[in-house]
C-alpha positions as CSV (number, residue, x, y, z in Angstrom):
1,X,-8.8,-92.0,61.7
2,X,-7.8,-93.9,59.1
3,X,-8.0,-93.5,55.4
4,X,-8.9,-95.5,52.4
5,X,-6.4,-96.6,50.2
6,X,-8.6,-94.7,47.1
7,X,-9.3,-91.4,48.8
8,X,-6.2,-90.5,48.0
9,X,-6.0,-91.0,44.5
10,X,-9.3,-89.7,43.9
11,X,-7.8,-86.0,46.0
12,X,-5.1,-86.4,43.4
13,X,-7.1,-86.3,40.5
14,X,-9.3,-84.1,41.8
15,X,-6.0,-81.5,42.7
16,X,-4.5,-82.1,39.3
17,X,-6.5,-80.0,37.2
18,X,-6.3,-76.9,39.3
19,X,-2.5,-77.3,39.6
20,X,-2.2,-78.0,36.0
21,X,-3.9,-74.3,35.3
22,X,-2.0,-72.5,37.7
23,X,1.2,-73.7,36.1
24,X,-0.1,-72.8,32.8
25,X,-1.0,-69.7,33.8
26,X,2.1,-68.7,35.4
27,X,4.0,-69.8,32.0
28,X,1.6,-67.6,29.8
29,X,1.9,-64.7,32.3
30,X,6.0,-64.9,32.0
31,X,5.7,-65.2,27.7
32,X,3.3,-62.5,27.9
33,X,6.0,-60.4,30.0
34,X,8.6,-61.2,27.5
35,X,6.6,-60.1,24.4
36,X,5.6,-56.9,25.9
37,X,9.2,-55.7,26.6
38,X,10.2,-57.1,23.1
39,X,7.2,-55.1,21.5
40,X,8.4,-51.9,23.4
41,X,11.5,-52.3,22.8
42,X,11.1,-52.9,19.0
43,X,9.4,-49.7,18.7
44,X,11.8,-48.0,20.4
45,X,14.7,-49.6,18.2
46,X,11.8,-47.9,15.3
47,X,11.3,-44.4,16.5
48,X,15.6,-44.4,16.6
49,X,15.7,-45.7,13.4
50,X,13.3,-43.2,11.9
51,X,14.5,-40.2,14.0
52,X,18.3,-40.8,12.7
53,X,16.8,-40.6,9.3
54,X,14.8,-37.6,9.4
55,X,17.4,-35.7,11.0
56,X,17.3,-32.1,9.5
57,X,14.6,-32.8,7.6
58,X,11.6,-30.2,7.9
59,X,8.0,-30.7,8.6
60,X,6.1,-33.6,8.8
61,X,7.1,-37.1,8.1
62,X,6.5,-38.1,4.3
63,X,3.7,-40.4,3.7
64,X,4.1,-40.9,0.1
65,X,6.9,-41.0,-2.6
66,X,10.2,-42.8,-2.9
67,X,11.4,-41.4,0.8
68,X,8.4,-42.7,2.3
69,X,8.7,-46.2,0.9
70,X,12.8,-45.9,2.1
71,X,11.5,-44.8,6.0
72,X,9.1,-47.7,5.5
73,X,11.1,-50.5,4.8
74,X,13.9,-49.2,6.8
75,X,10.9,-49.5,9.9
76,X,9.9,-52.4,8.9
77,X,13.0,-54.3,9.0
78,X,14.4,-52.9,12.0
79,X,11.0,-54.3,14.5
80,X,11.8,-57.1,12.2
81,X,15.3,-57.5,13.4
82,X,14.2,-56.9,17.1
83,X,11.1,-59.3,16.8
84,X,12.6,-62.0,15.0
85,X,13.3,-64.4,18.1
86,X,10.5,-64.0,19.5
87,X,7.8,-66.4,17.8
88,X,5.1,-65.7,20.1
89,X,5.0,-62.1,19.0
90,X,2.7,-62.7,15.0
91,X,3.9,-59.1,14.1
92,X,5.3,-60.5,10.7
93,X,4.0,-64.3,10.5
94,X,0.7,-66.0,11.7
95,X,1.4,-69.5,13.0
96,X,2.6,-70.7,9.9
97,X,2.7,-67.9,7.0
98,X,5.0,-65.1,6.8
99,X,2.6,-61.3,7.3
100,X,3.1,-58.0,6.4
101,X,1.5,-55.8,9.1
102,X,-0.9,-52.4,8.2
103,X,2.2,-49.6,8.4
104,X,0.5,-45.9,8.8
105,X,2.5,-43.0,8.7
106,X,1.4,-39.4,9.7
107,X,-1.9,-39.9,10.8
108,X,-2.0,-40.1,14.6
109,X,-6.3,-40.5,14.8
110,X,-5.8,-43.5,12.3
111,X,-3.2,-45.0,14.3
112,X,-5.3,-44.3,17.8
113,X,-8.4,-45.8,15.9
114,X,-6.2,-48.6,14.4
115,X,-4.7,-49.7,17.2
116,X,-8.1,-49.6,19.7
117,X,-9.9,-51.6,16.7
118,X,-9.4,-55.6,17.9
119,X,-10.1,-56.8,14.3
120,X,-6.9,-55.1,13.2
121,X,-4.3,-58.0,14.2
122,X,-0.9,-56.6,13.3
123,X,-0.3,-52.4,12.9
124,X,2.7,-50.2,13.2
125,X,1.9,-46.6,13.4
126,X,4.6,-43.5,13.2
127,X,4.1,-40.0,13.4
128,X,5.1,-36.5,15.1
129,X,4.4,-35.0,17.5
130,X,5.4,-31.3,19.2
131,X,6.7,-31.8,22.9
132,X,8.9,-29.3,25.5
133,X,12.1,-30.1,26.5
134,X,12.2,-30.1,30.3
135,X,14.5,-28.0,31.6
136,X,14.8,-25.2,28.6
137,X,11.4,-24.6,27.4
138,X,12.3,-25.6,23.4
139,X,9.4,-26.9,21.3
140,X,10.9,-30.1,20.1
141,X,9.7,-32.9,18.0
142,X,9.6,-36.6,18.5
143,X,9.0,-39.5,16.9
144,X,6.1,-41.7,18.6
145,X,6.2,-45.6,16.9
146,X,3.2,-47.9,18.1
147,X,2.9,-51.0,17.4
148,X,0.3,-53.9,17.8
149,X,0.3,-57.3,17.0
150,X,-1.3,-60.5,18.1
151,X,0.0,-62.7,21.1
152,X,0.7,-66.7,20.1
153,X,-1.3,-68.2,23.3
154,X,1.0,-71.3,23.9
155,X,-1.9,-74.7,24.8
156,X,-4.5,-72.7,24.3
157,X,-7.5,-74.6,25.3
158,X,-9.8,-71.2,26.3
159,X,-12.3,-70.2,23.8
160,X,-11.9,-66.7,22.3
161,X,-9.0,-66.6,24.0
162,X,-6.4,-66.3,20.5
163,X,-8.7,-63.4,19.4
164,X,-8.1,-61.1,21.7
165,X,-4.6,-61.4,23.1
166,X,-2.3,-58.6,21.8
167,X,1.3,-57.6,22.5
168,X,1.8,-53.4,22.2
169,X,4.2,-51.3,22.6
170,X,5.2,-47.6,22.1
171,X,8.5,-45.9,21.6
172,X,9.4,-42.4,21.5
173,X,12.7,-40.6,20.4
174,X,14.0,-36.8,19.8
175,X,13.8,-35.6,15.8
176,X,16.8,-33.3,16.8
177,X,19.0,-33.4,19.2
178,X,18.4,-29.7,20.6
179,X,21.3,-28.3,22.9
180,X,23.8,-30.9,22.4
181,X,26.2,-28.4,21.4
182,X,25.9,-26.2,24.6
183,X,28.6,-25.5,26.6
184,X,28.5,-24.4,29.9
185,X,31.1,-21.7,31.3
């Protein structure tokens, strides 16, 4: 058989569009891949940062008072630092203004709630929490940073799609460093 000279152009056109969201696709599913490691590992870079500095320090993390405002902006600028080359991540800009995002300290049903609540677009949550180091049975306390923010869709062309794309992450680290001083005979 033999074919016309226009059936093949119009299986072209008719091809393109389903290649052209497959690619897209496979590009947003990569970016969205990137910006999850970079949230997690932001948070993680946090819940160090924050863990270094309440080293020794008893009870609860403070959530008001000169101390509090020092953890804070030491938090913020060090997910700042980790996020910064990543521009799909809106943690600390929207697409074209710079953001501060909702910081809560302390308050682990606030941060759950926060963080489940799709109108919130950018949150960082810290807090402690009691946890047993395997091995030796020692209540020890961690850190826990979340953080949420929204995910910069690249040719977005499906509706409600910008709305509801987030990037999360969590990161966890030892207040003290229990045992580390042990030695074996």
């Amino acid at each position: 058989m033999k074919k016309k000279k226009g059936s093949i152009i119009v299986e072209l056109l008719a091809a393109l569009p389903v290649l052209f969201l497959v690619a897209w696709s496979a590009m947003q599913i990569i970016f969205y891949s990137n910006a999850m490691s970079t949230m997690h590992g932001a948070t993680m870079e946090g819940a160090r940062t924050l863990s270094s500095e309440l080293r020794g320090y008893e009870g609860p993390m403070p959530t008001s008072g000169v101390q509090h405002d020092e953890l804070k902006t030491k938090l913020l600028n060090k997910m700042a630092n980790t996020t910064q080359f990543s521009n799909l991540i809106l943690l600390f800009h929207d697409e074209e203004k710079p953001l501060s995002p909702e910081v809560i300290f302390e308050d682990q049903g606030k941060c759950d709630t926060a963080m489940n609540n799709n109108n919130n677009h950018r949150v960082i949550c810290a807090y402690t929490v009691m946890s047993t180091v395997p091995g030796t049975g020692v209540d020890q306390e961690q850190i826990v940073v979340k953080a949420k923010a929204r995910f910069w869709v690249i040719g977005n062309f499906i509706p409600g799609l910008k709305e509801t794309m987030f990037a999360d992450g969590m990161g966890v680290s030892q207040k003290e460093l229990s045992g580390r001083y042990q030695y074996y005979k």
